[in-house]
PyMOL Python script that loads the backbone (N, CA, C, O; Angstrom):
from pymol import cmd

cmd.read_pdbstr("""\
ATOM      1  N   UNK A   1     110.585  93.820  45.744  1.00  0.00           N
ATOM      2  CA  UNK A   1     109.829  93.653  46.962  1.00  0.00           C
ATOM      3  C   UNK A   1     110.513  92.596  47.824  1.00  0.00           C
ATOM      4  O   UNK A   1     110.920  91.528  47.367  1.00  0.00           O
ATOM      5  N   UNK A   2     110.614  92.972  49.127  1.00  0.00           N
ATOM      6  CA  UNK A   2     110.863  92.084  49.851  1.00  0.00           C
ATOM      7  C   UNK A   2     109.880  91.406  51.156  1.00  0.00           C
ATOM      8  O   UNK A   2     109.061  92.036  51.825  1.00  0.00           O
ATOM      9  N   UNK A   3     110.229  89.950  51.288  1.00  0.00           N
ATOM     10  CA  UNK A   3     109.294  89.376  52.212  1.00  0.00           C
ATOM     11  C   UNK A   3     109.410  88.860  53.270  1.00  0.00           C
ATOM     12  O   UNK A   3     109.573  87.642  53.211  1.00  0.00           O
ATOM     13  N   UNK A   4     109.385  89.510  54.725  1.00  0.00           N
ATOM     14  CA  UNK A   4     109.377  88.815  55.472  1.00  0.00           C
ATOM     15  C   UNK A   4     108.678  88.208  56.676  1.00  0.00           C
ATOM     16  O   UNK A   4     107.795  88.927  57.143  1.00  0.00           O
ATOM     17  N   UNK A   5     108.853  87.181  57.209  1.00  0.00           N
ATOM     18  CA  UNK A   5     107.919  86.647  57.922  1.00  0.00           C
ATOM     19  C   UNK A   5     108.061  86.460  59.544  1.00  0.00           C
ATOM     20  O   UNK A   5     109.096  86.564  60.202  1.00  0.00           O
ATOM     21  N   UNK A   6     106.942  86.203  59.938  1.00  0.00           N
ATOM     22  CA  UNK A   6     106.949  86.824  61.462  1.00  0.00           C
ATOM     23  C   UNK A   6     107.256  85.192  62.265  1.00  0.00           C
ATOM     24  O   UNK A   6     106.931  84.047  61.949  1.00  0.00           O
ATOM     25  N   UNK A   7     108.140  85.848  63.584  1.00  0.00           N
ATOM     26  CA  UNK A   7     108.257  84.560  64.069  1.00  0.00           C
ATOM     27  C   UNK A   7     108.144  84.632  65.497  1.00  0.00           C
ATOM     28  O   UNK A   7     108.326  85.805  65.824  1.00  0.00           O
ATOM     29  N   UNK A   8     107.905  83.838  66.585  1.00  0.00           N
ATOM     30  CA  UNK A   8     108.136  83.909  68.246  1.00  0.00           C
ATOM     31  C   UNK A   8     110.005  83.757  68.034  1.00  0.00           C
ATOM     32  O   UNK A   8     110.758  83.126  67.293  1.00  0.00           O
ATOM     33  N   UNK A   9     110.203  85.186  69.672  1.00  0.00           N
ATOM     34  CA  UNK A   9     111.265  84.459  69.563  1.00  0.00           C
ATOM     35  C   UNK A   9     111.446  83.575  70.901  1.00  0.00           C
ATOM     36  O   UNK A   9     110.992  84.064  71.936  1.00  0.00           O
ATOM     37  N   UNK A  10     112.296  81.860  70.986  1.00  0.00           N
ATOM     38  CA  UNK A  10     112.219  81.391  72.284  1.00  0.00           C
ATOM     39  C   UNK A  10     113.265  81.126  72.873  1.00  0.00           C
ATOM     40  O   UNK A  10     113.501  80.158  73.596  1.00  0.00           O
ATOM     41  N   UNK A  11     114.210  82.341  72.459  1.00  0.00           N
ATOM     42  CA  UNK A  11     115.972  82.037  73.221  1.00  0.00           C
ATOM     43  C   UNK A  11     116.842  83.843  72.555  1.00  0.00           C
ATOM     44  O   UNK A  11     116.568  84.564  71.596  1.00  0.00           O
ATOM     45  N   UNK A  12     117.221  83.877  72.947  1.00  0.00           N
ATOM     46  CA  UNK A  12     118.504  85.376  73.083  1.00  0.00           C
ATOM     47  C   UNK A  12     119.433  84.724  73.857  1.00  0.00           C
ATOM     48  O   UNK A  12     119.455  84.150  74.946  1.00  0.00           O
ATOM     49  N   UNK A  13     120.468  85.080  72.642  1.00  0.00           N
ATOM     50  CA  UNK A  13     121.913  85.198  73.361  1.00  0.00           C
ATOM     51  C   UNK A  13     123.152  85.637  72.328  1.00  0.00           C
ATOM     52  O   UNK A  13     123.394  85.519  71.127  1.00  0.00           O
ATOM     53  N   UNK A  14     123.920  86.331  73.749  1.00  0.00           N
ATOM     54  CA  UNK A  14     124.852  86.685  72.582  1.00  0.00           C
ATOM     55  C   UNK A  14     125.000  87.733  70.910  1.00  0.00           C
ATOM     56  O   UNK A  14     125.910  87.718  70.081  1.00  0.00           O
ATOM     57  N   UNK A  15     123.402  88.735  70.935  1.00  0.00           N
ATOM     58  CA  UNK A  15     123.342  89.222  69.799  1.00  0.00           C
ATOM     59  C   UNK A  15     122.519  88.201  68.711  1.00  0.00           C
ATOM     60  O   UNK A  15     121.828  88.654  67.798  1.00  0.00           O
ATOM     61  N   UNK A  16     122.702  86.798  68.955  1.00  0.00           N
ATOM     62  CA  UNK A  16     121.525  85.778  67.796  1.00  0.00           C
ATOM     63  C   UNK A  16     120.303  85.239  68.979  1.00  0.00           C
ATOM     64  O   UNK A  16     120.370  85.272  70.208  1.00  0.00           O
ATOM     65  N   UNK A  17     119.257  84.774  68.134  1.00  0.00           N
ATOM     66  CA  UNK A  17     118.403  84.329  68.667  1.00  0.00           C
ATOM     67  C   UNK A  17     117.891  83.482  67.892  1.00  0.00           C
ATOM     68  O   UNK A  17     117.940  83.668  66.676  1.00  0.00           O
ATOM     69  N   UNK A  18     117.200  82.199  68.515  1.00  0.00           N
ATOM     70  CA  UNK A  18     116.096  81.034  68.561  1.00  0.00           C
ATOM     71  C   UNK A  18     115.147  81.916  67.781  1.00  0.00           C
ATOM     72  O   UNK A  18     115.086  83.133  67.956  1.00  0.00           O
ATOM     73  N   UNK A  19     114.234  81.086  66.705  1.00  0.00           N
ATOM     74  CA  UNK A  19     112.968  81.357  66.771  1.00  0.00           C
ATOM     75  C   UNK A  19     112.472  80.401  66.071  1.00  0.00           C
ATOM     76  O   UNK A  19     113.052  79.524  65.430  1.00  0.00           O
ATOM     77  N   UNK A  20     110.779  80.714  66.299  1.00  0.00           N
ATOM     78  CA  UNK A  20     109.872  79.549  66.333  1.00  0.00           C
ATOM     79  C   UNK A  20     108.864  80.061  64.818  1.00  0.00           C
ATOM     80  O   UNK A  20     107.696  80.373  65.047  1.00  0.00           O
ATOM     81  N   UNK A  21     109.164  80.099  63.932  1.00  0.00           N
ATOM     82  CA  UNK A  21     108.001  80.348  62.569  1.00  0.00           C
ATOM     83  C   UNK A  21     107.327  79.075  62.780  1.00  0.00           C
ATOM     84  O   UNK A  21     107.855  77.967  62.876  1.00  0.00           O
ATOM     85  N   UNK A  22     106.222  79.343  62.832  1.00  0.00           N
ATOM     86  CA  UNK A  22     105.127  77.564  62.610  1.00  0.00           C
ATOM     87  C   UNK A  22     105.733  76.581  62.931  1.00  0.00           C
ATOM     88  O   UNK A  22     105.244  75.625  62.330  1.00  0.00           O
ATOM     89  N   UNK A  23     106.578  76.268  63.585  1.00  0.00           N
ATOM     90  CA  UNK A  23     107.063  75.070  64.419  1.00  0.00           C
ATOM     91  C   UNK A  23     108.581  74.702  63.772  1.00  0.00           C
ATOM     92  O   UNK A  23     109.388  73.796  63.980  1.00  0.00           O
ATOM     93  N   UNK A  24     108.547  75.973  62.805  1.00  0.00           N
ATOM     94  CA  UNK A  24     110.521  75.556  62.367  1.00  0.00           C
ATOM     95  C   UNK A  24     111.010  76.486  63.423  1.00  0.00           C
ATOM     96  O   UNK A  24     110.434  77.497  63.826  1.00  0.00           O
ATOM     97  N   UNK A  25     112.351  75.922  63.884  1.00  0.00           N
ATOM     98  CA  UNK A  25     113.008  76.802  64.312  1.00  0.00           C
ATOM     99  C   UNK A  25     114.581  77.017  63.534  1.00  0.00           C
ATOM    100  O   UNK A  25     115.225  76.323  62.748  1.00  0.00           O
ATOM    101  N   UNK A  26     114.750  77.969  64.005  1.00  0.00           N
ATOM    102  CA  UNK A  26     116.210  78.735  62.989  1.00  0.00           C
ATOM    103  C   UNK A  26     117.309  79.688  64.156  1.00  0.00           C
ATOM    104  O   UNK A  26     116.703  80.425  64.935  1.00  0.00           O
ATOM    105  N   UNK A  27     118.425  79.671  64.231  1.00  0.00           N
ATOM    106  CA  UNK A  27     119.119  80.440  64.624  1.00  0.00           C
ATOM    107  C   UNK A  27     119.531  81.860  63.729  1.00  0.00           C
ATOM    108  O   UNK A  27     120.377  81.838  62.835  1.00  0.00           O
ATOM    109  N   UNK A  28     118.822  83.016  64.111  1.00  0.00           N
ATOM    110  CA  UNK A  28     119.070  84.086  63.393  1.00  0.00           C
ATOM    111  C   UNK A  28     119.839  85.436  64.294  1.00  0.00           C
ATOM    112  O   UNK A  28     119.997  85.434  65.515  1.00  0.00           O
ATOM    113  N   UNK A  29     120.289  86.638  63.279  1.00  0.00           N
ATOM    114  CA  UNK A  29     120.861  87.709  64.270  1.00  0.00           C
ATOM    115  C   UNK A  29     119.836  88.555  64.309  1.00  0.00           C
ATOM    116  O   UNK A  29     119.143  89.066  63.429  1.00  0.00           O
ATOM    117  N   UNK A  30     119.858  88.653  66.063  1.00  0.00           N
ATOM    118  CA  UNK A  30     119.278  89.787  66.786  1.00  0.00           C
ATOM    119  C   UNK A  30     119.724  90.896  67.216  1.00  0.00           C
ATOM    120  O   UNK A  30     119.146  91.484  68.130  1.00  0.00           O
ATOM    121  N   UNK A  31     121.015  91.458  66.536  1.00  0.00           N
ATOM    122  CA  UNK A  31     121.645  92.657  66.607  1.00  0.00           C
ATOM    123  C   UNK A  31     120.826  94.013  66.271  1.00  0.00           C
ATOM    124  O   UNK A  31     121.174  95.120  66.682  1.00  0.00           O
ATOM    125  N   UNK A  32     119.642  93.759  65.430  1.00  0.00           N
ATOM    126  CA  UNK A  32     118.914  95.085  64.650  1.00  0.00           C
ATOM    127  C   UNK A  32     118.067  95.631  65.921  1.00  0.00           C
ATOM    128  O   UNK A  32     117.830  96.833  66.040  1.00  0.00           O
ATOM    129  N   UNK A  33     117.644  94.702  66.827  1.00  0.00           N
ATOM    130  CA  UNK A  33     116.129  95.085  67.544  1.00  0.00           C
ATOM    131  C   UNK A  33     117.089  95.117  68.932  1.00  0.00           C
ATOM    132  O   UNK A  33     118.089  94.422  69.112  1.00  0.00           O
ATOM    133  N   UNK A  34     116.638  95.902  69.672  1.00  0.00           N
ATOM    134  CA  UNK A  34     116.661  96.146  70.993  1.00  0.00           C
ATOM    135  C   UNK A  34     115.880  95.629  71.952  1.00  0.00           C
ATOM    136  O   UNK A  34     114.649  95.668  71.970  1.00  0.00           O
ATOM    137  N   UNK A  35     116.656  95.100  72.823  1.00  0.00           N
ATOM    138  CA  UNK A  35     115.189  94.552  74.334  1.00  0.00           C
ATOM    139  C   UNK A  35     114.761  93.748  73.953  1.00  0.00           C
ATOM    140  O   UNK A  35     113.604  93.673  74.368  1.00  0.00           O
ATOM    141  N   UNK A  36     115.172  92.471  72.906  1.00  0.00           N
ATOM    142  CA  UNK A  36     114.579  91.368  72.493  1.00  0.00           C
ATOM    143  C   UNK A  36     114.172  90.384  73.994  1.00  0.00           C
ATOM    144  O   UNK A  36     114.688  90.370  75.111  1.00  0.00           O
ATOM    145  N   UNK A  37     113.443  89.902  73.617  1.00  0.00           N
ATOM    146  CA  UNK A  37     112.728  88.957  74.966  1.00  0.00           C
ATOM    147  C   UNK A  37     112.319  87.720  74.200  1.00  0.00           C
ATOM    148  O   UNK A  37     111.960  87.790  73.025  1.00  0.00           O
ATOM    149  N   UNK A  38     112.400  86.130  75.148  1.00  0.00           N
ATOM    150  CA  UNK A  38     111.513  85.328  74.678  1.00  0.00           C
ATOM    151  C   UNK A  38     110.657  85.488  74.738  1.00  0.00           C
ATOM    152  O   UNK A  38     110.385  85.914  75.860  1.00  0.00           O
ATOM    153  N   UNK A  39     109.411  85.368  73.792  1.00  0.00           N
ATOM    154  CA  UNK A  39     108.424  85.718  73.622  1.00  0.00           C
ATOM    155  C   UNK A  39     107.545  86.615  73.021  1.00  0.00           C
ATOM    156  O   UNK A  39     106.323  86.598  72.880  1.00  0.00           O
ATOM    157  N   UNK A  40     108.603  87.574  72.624  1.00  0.00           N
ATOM    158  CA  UNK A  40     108.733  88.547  71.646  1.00  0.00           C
ATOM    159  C   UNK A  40     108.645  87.813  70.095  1.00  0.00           C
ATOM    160  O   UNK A  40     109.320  86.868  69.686  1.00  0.00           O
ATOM    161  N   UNK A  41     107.694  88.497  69.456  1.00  0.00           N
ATOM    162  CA  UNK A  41     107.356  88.272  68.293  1.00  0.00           C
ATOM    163  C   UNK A  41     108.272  89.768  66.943  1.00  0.00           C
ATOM    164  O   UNK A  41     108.336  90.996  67.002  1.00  0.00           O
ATOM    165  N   UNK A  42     108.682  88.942  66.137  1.00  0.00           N
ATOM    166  CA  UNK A  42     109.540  89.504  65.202  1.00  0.00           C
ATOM    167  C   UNK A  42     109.491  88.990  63.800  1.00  0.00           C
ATOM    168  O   UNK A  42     109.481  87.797  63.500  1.00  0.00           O
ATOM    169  N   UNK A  43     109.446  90.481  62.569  1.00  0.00           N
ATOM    170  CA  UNK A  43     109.734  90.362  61.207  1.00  0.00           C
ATOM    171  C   UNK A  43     111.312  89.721  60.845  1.00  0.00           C
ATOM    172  O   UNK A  43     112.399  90.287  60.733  1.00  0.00           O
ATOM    173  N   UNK A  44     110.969  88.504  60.737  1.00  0.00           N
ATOM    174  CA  UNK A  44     112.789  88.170  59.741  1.00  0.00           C
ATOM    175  C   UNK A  44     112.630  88.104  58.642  1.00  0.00           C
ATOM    176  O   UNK A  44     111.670  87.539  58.118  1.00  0.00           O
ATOM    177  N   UNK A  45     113.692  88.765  57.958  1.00  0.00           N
ATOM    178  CA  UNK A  45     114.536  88.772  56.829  1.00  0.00           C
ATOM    179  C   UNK A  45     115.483  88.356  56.623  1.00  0.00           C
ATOM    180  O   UNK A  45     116.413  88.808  57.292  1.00  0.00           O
ATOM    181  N   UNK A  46     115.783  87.316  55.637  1.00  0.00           N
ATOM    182  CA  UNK A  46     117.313  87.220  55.158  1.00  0.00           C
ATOM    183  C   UNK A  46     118.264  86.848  56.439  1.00  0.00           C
ATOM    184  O   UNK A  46     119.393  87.290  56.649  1.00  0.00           O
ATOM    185  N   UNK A  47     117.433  85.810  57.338  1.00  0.00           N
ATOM    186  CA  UNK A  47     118.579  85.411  58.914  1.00  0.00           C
ATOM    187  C   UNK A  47     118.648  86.453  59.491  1.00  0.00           C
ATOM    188  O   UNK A  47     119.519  86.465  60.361  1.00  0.00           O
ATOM    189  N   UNK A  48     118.036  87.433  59.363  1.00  0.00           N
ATOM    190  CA  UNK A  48     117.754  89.099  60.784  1.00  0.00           C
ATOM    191  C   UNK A  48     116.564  89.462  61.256  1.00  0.00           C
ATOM    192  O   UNK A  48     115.588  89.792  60.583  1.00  0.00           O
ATOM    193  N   UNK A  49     116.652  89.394  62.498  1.00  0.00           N
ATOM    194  CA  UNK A  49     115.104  90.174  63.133  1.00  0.00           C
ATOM    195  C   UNK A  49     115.232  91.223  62.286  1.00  0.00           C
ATOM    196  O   UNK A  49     116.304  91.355  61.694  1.00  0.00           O
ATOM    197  N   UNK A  50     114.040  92.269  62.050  1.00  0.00           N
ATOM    198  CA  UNK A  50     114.455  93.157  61.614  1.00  0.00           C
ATOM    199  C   UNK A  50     113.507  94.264  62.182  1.00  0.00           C
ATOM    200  O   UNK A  50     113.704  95.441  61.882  1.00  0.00           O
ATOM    201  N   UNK A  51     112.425  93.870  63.045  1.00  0.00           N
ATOM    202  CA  UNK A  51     111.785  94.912  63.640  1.00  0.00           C
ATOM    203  C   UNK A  51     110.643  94.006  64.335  1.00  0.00           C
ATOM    204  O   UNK A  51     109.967  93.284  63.602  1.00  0.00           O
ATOM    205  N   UNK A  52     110.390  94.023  65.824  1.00  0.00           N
ATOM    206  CA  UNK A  52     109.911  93.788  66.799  1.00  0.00           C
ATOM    207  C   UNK A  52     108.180  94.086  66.026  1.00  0.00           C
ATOM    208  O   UNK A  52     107.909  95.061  65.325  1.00  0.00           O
ATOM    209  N   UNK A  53     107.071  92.799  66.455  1.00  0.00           N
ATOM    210  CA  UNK A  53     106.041  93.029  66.253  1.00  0.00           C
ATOM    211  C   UNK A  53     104.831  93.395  67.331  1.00  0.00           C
ATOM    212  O   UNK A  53     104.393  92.514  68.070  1.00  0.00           O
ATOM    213  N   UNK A  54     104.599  94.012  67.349  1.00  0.00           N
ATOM    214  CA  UNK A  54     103.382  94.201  68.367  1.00  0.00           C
ATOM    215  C   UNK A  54     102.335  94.072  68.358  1.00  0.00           C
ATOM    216  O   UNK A  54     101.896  93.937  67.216  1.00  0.00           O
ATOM    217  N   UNK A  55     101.364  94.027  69.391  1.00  0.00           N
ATOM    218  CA  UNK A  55     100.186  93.297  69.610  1.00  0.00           C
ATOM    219  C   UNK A  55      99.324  93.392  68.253  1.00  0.00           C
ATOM    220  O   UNK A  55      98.977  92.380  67.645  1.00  0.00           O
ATOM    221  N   UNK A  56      99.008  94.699  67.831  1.00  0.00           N
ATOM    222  CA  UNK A  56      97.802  95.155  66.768  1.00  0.00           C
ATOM    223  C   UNK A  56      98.884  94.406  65.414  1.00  0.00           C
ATOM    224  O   UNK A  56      98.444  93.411  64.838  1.00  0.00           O
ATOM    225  N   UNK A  57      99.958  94.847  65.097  1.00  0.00           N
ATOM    226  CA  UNK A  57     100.555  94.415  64.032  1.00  0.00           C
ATOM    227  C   UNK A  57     100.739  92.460  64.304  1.00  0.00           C
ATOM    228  O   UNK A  57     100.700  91.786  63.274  1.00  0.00           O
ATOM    229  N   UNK A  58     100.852  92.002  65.132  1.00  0.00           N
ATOM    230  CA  UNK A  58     100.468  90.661  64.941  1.00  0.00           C
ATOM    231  C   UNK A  58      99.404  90.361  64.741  1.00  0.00           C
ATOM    232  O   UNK A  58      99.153  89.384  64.037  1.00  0.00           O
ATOM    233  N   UNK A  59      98.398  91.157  65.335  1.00  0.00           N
ATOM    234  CA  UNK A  59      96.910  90.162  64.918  1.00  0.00           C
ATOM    235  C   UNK A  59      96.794  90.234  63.322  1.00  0.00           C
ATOM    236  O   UNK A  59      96.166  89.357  62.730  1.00  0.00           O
ATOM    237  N   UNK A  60      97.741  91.870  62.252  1.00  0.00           N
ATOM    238  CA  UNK A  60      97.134  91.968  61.287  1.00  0.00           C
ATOM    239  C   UNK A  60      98.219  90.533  60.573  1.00  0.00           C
ATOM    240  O   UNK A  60      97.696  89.590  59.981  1.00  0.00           O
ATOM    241  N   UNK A  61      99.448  90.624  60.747  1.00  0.00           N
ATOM    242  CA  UNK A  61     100.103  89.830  60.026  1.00  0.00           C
ATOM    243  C   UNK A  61      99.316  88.193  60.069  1.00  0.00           C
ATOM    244  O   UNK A  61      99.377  87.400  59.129  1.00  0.00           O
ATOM    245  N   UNK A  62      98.538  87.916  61.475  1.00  0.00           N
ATOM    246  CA  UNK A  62      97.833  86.379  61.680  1.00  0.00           C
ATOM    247  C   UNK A  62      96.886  86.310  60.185  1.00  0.00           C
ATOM    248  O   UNK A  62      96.888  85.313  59.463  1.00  0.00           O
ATOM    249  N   UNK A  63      95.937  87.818  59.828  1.00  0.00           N
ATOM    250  CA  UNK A  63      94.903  87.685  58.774  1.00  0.00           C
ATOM    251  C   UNK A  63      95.499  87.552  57.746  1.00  0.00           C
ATOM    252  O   UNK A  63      94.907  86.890  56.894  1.00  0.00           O
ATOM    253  N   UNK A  64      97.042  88.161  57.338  1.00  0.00           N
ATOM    254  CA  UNK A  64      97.284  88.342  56.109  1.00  0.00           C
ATOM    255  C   UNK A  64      97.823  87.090  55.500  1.00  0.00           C
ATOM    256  O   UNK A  64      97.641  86.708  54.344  1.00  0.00           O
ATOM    257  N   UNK A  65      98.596  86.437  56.556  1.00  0.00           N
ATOM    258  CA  UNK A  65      98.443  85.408  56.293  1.00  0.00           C
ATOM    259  C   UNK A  65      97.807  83.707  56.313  1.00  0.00           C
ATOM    260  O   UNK A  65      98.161  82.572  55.994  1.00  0.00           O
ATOM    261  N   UNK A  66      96.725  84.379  56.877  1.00  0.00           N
ATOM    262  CA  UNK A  66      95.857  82.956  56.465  1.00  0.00           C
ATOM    263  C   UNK A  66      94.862  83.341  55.331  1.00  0.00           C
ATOM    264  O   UNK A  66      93.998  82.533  54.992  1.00  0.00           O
ATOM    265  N   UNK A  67      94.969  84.575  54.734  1.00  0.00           N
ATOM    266  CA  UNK A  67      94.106  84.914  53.380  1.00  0.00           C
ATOM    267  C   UNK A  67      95.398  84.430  52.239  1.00  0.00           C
ATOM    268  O   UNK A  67      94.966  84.036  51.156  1.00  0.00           O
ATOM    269  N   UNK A  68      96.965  84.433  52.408  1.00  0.00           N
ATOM    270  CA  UNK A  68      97.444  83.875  51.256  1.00  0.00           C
ATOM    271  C   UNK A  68      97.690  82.411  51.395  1.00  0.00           C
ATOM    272  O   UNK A  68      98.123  81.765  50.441  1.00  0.00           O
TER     273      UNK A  68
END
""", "prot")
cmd.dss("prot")
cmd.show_as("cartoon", "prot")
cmd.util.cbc("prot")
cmd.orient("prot")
């Protein structure tokens, strides 16, 4: 199983991007997702966006993780 966790993103460039998990930030690659935007919320894995989150799938990822 693999786990990954959702983050804001608050910078693109160049194919990597900024992001904001709970107030860490990390330089990761944004080569997988298309049309990345600041502000855009994203699953990372392993230092990769790996798929763009959207409105309904963020609110569920907010419950799932404040129940673990």
């Amino acid at each position: 199983m693999c786990v990954g966790i959702r983050a804001r993103v608050a910078d693109v460039e160049n194919g990597m991007a900024v992001i904001d998990a709970s107030g860490v930030r990390r330089k990761i690659s944004a080569e997988l997702v298309d049309d990345l935007a600041p502000g855009d919320f994203v699953m990372v894995h392993a230092g990769l966006a790996i798929a763009k989150i959207n409105g309904s799938d963020d609110q569920e990822a907010d419950e799932v993780m404040e129940e673990l």
